[in-house]
C-alpha positions in Angstrom: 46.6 93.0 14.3 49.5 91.3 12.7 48.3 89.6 9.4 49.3 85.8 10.4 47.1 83.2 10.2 47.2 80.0 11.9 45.1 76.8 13.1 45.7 73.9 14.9 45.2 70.3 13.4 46.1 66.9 14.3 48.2 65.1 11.3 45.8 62.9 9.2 46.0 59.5 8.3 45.7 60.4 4.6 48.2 63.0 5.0 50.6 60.2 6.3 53.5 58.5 4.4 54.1 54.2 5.0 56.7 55.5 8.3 53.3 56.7 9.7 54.4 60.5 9.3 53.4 63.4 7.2 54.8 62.9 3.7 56.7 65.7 2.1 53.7 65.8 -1.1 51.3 66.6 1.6 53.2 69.8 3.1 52.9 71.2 0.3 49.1 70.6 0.1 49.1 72.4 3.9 50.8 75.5 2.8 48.5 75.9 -0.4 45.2 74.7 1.6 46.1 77.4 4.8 47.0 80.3 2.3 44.1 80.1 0.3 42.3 80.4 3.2 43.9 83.4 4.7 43.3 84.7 1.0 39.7 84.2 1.4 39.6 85.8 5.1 41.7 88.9 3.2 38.8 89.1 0.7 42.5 88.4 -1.4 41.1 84.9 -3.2 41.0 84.6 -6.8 37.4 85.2 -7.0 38.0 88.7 -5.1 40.3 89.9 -7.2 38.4 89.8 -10.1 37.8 88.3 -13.5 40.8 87.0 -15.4 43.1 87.3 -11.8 44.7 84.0 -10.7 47.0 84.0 -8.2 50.4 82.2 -9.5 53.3 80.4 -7.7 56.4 81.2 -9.1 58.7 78.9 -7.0 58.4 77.4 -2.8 61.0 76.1 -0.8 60.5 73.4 2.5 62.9 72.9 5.2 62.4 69.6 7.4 63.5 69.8 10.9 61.4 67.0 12.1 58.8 64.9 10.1 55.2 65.1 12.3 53.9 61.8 13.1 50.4 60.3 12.4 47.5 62.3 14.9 50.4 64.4 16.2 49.1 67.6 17.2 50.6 70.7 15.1 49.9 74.0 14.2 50.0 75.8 10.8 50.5 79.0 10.5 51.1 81.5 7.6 51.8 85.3 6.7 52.4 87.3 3.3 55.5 89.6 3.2 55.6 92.9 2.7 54.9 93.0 -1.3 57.2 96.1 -3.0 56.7 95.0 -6.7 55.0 92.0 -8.6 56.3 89.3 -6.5 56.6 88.6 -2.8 57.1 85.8 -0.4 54.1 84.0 1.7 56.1 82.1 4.6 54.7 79.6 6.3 55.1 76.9 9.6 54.8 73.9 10.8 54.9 73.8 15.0 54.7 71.0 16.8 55.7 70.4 21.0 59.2 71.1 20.3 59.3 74.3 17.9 58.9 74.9 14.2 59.2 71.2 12.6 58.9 72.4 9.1 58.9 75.9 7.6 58.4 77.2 3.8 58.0 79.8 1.9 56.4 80.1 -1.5 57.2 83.2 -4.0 53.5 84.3 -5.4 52.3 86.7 -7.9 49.0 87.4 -9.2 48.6 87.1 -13.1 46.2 88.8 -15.8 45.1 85.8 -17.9 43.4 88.4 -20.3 47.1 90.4 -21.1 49.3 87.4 -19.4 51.0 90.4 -17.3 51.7 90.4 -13.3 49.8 92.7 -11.5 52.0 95.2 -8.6 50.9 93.2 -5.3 51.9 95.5 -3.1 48.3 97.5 -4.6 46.2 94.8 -3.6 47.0 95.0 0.5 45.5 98.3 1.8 47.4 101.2 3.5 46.7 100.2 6.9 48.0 96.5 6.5 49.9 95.2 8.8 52.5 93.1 7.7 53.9 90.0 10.4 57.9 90.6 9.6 58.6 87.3 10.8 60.8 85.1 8.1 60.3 81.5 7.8 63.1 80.3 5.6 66.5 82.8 6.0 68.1 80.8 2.8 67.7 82.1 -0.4 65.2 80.2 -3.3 67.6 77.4 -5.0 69.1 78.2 -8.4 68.8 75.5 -10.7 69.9 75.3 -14.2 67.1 74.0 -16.9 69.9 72.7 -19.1 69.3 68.4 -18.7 71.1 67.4 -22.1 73.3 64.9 -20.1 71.2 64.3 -17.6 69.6 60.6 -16.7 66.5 60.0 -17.3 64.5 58.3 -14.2 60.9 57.8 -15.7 58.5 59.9 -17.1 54.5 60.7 -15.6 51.7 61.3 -17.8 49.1 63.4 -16.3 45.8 62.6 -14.8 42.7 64.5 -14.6 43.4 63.8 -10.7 46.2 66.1 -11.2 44.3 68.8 -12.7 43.2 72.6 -10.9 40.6 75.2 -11.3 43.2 77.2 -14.1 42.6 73.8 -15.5 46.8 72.9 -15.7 48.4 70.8 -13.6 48.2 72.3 -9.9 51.7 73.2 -7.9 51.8 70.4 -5.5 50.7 67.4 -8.2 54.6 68.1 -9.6 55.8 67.1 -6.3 53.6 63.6 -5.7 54.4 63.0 -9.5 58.3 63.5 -8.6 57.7 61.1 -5.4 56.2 58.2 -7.2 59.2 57.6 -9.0 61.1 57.2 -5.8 60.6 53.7 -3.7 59.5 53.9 -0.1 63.3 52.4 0.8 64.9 55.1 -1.1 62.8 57.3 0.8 63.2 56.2 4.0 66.3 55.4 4.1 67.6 58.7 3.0 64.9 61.6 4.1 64.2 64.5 3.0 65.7 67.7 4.8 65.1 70.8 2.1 63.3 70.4 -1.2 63.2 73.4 -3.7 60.8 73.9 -6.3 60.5 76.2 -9.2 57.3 76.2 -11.6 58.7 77.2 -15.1 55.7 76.3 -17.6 52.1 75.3 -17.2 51.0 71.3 -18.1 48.2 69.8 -18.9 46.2 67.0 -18.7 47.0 63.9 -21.2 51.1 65.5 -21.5 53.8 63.5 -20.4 56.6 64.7 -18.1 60.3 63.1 -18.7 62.0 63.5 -15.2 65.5 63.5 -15.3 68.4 64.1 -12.3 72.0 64.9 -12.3 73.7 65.6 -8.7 74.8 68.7 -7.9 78.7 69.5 -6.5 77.5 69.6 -2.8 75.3 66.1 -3.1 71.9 67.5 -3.7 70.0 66.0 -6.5 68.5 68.5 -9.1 65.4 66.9 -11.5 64.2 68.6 -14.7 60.4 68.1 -15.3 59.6 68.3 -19.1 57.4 68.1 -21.8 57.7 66.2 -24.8 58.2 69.2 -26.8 61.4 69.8 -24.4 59.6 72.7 -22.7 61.1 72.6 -18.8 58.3 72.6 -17.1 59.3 72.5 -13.4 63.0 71.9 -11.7 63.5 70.5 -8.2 66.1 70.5 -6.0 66.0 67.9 -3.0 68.7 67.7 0.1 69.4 64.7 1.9 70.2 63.3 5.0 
């Protein structure tokens, strides 16, 4: 059997953005919902692994062919590559009637907190693992600079307890729904989201405040720097356009 997962859902209401589809924050809580629970049918879940072992997201990109609408039928579906060293891709996809709608991929690795070092993943699959070759996303993870010394500064978010996760730091997809309040819904709307990149740099907590800052890269995307107060970069985004 081919190790990809997949179930079918129609598109909540709470999922939904104020255009009545799903909102880019929540595809991001899919992909982390579905993989952590192909993890757990692994036996591969944080609790499996052992004490001290947290799985880590390193960076995930989302391309948007189509935006699922509100009780829209789908199906999301997701796979881990082949791991060779301490990090390897998890892909996943979004299907609706007409094809894949959305697909992403995230680059995980699975941390000691006890010595800090990444553990080799391709040790934790066993020999007889079947691995779906399939790729979700054919481009390559955004590079982004973390230098924002002349960059404008579009608000700042301090973080909630809402926004916290069992390592007790601010969990993956609470970066992108802080990024998103800054924007307005006619900002959104009238210029939506096709490929959004996102690279996790430095762990926040609760009670920190993120400065957000943008500058606009040479072929129109907009880049965003989230950091700390003590100038620490915690996250960087990179968000395409229509």
């Amino acid at each position: 059997m081919k190790n990809r997962f997949e179930r079918e859902l129609l598109v909540p209401l709470s999922h939904c953005d104020n255009t009545s589809c799903l909102s880019v924050p929540f595809m991001f809580n899919l992909f982390m919902d579905i993989a952590t629970d192909h993890a757990e049918q692994l036996h591969l879940s944080s609790k499996d692994l052992g004490e001290n072992m947290f799985w880590l997201a390193v960076r995930t990109k989302i391309e948007i062919n189509r935006y699922p609408k509100m009780c829209e039928k789908v199906t999301v579906s997701t796979w881990p590559e082949k791991a060779v060293r301490v990090r390897a891709n998890r892909h996943y996809a979004i299907n609706d009637s007409e094809g894949v709608a959305i697909a992403g991929k995230t680059e995980w690795a699975v941390i000691d907190t006890s010595s800090g070092k990444l553990q080799r993943l391709g040790e934790l699959y066993g020999a007889d693992f079947e691995f779906c070759e399939d790729i979700s996303c054919e481009k390559n993870y955004a590079r982004i600079s973390d230098n924002f010394e002349n960059a404008k500064t579009v608000g700042e978010y301090t973080i909630k307890s809402t926004d916290i996760d069992v390592g007790q730091h601010m969990n993956n997809a609470s970066y992108v729904r802080a990024l998103f309040s800054l924007f307005s819904c006619k900002e959104l709307n009238k210029h939506p989201i096709k490929e959004i990149d996102i690279s996790y740099k430095a762990q926040s907590f609760e009670g920190e405040t993120l400065n957000v800052k943008v500058r606009e890269a040479e072929d129109g995307a907009f880049e965003y720097g989230m950091i700390k107060e003590d100038g620490t970069v915690s996250a960087l985004v990179r968000i395409v356009r229509e």
